[in-house]
C-alpha positions as a Python dict, from the first residue, in 0.01 Angstrom:
ca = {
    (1, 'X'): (0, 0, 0),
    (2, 'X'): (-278, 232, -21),
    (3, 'X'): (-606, 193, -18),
    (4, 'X'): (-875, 450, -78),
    (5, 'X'): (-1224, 566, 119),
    (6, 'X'): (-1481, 313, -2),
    (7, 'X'): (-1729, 558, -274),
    (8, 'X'): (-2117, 479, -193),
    (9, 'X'): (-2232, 152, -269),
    (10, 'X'): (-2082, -144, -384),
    (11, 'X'): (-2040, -134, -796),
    (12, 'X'): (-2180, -474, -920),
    (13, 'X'): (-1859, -717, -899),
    (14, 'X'): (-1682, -684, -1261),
    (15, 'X'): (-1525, -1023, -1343),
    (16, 'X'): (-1178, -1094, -1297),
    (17, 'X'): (-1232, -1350, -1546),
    (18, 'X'): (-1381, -1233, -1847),
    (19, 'X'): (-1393, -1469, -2139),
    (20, 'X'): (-1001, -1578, -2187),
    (21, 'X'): (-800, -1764, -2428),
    (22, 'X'): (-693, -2091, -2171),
    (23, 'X'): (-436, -2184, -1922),
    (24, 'X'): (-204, -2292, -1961),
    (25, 'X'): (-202, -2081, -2247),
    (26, 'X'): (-64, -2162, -2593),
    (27, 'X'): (-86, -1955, -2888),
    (28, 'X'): (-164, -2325, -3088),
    (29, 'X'): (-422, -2472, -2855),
    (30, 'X'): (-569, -2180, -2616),
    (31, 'X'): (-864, -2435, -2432),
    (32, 'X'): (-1133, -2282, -2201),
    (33, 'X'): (-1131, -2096, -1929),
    (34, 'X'): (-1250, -2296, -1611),
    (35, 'X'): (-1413, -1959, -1468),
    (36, 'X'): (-1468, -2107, -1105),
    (37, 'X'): (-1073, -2159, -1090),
    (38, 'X'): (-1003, -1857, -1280),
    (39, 'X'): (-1166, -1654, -978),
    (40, 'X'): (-1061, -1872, -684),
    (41, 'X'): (-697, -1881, -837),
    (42, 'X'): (-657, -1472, -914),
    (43, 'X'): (-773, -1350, -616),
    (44, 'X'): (-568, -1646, -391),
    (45, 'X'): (-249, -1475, -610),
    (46, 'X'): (-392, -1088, -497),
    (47, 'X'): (-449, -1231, -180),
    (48, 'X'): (-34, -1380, -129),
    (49, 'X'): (113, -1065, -300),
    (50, 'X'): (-34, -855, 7),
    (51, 'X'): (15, -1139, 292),
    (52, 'X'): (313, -1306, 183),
    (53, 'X'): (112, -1615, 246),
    (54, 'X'): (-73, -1873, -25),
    (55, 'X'): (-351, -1991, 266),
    (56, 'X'): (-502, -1795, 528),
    (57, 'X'): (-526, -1511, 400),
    (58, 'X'): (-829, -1361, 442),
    (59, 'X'): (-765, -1406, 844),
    (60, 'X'): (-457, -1221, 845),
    (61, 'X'): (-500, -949, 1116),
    (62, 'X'): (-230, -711, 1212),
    (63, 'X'): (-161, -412, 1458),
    (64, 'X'): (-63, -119, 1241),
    (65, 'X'): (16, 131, 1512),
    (66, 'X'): (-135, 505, 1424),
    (67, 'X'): (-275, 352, 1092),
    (68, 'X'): (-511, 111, 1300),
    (69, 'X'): (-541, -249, 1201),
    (70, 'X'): (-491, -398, 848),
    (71, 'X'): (-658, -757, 752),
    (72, 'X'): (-756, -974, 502),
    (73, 'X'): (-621, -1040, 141),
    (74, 'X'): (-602, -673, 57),
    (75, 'X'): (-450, -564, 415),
    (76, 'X'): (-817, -383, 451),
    (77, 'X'): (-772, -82, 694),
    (78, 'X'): (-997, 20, 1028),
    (79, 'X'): (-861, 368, 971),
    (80, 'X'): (-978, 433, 588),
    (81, 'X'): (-1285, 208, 612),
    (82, 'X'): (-1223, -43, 394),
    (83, 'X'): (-1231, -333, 653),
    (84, 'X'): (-1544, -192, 793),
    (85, 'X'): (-1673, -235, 393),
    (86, 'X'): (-1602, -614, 411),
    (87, 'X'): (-1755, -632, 757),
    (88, 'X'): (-2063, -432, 602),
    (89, 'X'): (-2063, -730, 298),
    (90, 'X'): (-2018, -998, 528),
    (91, 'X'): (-2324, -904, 763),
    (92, 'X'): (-2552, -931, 449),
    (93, 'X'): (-2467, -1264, 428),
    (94, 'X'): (-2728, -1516, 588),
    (95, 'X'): (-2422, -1719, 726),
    (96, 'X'): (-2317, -1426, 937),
    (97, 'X'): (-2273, -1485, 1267),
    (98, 'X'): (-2215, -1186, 1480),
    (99, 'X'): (-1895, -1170, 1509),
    (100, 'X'): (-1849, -785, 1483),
    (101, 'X'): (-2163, -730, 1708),
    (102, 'X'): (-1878, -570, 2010),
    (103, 'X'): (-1661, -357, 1753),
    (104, 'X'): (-1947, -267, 1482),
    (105, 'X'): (-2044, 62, 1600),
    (106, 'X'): (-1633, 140, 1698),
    (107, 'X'): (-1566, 52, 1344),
    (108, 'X'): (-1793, 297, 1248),
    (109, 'X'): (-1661, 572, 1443),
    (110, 'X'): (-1321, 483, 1340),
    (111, 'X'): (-1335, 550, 991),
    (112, 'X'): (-1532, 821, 1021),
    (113, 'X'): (-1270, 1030, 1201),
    (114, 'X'): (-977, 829, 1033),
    (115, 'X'): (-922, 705, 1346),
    (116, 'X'): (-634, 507, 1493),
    (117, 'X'): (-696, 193, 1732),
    (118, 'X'): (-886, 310, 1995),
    (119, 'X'): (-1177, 58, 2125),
    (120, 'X'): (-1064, -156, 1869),
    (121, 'X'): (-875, -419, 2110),
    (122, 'X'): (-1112, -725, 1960),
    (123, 'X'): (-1124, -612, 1626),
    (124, 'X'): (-834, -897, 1548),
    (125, 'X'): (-1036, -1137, 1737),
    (126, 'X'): (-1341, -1103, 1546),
    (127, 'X'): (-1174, -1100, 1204),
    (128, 'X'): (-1029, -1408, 1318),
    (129, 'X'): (-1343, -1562, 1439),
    (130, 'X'): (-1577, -1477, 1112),
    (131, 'X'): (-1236, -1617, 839),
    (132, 'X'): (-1342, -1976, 1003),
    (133, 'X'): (-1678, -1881, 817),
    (134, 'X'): (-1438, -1978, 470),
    (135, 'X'): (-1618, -1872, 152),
    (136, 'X'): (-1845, -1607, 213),
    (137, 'X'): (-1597, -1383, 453),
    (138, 'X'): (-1378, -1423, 166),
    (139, 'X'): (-1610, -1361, -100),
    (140, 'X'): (-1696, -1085, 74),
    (141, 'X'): (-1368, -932, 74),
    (142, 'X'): (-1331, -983, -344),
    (143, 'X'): (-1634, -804, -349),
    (144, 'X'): (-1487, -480, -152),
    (145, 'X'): (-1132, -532, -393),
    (146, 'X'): (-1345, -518, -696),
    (147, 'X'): (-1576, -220, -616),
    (148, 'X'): (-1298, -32, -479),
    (149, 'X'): (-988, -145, -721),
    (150, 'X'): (-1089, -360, -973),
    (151, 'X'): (-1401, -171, -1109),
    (152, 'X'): (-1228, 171, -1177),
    (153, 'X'): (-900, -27, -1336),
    (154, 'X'): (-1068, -284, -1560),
    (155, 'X'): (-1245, 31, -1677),
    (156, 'X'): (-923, 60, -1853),
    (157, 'X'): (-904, -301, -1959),
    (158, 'X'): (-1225, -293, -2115),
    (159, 'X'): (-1145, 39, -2329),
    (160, 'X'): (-804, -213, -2419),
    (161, 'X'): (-1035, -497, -2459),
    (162, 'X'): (-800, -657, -2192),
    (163, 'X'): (-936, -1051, -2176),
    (164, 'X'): (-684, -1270, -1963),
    (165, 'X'): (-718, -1339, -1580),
    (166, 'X'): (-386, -1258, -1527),
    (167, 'X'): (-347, -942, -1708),
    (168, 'X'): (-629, -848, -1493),
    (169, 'X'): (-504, -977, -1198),
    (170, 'X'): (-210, -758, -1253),
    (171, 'X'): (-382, -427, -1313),
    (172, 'X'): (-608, -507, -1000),
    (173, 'X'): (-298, -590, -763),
    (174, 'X'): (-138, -252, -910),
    (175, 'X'): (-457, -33, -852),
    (176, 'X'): (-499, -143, -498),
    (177, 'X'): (-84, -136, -426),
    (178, 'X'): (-12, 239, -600),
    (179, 'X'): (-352, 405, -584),
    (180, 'X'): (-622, 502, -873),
    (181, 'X'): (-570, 853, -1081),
    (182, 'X'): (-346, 909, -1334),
    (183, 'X'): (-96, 1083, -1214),
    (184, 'X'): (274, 937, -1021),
    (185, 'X'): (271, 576, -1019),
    (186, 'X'): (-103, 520, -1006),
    (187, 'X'): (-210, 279, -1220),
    (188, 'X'): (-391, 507, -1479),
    (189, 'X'): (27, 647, -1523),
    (190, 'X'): (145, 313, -1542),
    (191, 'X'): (-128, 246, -1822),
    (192, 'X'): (-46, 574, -2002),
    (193, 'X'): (312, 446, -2019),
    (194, 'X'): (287, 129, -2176),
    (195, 'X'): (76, 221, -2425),
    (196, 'X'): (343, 470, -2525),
    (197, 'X'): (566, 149, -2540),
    (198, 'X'): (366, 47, -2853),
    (199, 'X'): (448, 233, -3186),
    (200, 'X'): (423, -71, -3447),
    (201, 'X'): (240, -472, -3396),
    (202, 'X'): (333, -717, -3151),
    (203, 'X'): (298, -1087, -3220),
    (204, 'X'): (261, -1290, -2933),
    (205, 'X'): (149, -1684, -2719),
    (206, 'X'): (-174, -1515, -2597),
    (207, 'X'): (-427, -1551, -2871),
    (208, 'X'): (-590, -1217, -2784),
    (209, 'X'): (-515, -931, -2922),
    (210, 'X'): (-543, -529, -2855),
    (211, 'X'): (-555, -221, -3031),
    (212, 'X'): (-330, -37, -2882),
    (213, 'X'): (-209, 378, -3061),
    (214, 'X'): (-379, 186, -3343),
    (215, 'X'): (-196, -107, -3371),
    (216, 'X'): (-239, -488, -3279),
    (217, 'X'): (-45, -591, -2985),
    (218, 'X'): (-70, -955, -2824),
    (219, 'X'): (-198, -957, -2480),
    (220, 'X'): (106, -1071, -2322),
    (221, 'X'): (342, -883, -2470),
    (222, 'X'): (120, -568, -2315),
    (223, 'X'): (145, -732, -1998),
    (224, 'X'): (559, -759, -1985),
    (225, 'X'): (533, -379, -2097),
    (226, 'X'): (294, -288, -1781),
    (227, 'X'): (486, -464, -1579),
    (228, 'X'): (819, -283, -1661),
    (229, 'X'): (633, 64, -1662),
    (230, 'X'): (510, -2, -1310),
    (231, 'X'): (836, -115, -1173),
    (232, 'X'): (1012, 236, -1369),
    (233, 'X'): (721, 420, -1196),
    (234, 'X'): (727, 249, -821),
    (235, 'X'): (1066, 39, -783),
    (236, 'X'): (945, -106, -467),
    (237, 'X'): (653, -276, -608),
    (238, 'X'): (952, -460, -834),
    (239, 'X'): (884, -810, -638),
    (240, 'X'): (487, -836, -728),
    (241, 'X'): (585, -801, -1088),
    (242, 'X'): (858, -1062, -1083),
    (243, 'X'): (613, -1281, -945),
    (244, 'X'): (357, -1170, -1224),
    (245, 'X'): (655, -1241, -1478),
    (246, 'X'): (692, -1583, -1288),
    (247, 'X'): (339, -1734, -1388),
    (248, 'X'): (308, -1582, -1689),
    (249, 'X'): (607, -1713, -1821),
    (250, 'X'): (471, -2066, -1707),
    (251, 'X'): (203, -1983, -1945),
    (252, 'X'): (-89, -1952, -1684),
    (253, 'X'): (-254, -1702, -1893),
    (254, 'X'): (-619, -1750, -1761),
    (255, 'X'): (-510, -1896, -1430),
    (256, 'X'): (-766, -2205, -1488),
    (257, 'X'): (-562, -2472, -1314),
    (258, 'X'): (-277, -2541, -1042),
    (259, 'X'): (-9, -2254, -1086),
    (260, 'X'): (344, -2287, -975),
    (261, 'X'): (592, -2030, -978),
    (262, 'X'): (855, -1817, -824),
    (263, 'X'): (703, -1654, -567),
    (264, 'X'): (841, -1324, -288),
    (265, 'X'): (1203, -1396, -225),
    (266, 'X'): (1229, -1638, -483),
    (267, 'X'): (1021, -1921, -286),
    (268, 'X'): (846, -2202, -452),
    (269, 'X'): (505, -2136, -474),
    (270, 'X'): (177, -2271, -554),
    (271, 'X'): (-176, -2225, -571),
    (272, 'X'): (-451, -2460, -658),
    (273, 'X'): (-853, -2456, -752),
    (274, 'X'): (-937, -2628, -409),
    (275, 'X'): (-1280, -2478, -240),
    (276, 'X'): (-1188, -2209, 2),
    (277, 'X'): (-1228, -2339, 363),
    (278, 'X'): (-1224, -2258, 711),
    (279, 'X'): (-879, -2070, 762),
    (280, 'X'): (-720, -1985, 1074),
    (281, 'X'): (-476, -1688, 1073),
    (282, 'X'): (-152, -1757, 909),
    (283, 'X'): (180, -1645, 1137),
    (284, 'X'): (247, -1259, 1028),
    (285, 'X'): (551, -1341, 750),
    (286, 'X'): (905, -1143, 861),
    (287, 'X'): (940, -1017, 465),
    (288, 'X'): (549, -841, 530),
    (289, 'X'): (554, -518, 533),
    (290, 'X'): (306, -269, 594),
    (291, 'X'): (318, 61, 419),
    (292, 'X'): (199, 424, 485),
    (293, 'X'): (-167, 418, 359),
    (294, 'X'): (-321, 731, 175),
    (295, 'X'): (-644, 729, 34),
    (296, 'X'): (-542, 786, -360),
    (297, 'X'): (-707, 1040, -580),
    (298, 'X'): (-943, 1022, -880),
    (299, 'X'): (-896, 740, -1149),
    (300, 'X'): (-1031, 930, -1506),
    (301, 'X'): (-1102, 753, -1779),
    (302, 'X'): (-719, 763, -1991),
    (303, 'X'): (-796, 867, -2416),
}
């Protein structure tokens, strides 16, 4: 998984949800978009494909030898500075509490040098401690995913004119998984080849529609197509995309309700619109597993 240097600034949080067709989705009655689920849903389904687990999430905290600690719903890293970006999120928040007072300025330090775990013995403890703070810890992790992953890939979406949740869900999970640039199997290549995919129309259940090489494609059908590309381009990511493949084939297009699916090793899985609560960290799942992280390069704008 790899996750890159946080760029100055937060970029103002670009919806996950957009304005959608409806879930579940049906090319003959589309609904609305409940926009409150639609974020609490996606980011719950980001937040299992990189902890293996559908609650609890955001307290995951785990030793990752030389690469420091990871944590949270995007496995965050002390040694590239994204964890210290949620921390930095969280302590705007008027319901922080301290938690980080002890490993603040060690945080700092850390990922500065690109450090390993040095002085960070109670940096688990903490993350534990502020996750029982439920909403805005968590809220403040979306907010680092979305500057740092979702920003620069729904970039893409919105030159596609990409509208569903779950399409963007998908492109967000694949930015933060294989890296931003253009290049490998970063998720501007793994654009580049599906629209290459598309030489005529595609009819689809989505009830939105892209231009895509000039041509009208259905939503969905562009999702199966990114999905295959990114599992040609990085085999290993092959389970997140069955699982993608899993609710959209339930028709959860806009991921506005309960969504039940095949989940990592073919488990039963599902995720509701409940109100995110006070979570206690989740036993570290045997099928987790932690990959090299290197900060990716450049995403550019694809033509």
């Amino acid at each position: 998984m790899k996750l890159a240097t946080l760029s100055i600034g937060l970029i103002a949080a670009i919806s996950l949800l957009g304005s959608a067709a409806g879930a579940p989705a049906s090319s003959s009655n589309p609904g609305k978009t409940d926009s409150t689920c639609a974020y609490r849903i996606g980011f719950q389904l980001i937040s299992y494909m990189n902890t293996s687990v559908t609650k609890g999430g955001e307290a995951m905290c785990v030793d990752n030898n030389e690469e420091g600690y990871r944590a949270g719903i995007g496995m965050f890293t002390t040694k590239y500075g994204s964890a210290l970006a949620v921390i930095n999120e969280y302590m705007k928040s008027p319901d922080y509490k301290d938690e980080f007072k002890d490993v603040i300025e060690q945080l700092k330090k850390t990922a500065a040098a690109q450090g390993g775990r040095e002085g960070l013995e109670k940096f688990c403890d903490a993350w534990s401690k502020a996750a029982l703070n439920a909403g805005p810890f968590f809220d403040a992790q979306v907010t680092v995913l979305r500057s740092m992953y979702e920003a620069p890939a729904l970039k893409e979406a919105k030159g596609l004119k990409i509208r569903l949740p779950l399409t963007k869900a998908a492109m967000t999970q694949a930015a933060l998984t294989n890296g931003l640039g253009n290049d490998g199997k970063t998720i501007g290549a793994v654009i580049t080849a599906t629209n290459k995919k598309f030489d005529e129309n595609y009819v689809g259940p989505s009830d939105s529609t892209l231009k895509i090489n000039g041509h009208e494609v259905d939503e969905i059908e562009w999702l199966k197509e990114f999905l295959n590309a990114k599992d040609v381009l990085a085999d290993k990511e092959v389970q997140f995309s069955n699982v993608f493949r899993s609710v959209l084939r339930r028709g959860y297009f806009t991921l506005s309700d309960e969504i039940d699916f095949k989940g990592l090793e073919g488990k039963d899985v599902s995720i509701d619109c409940s109100k995110f609560t006070a979570a206690k960290p989740p036993a570290v799942p045997t099928e987790l597993v932690i990959e090299e992280q290197v900060p990716p390069g450049p995403f550019v704008i694809l033509t």
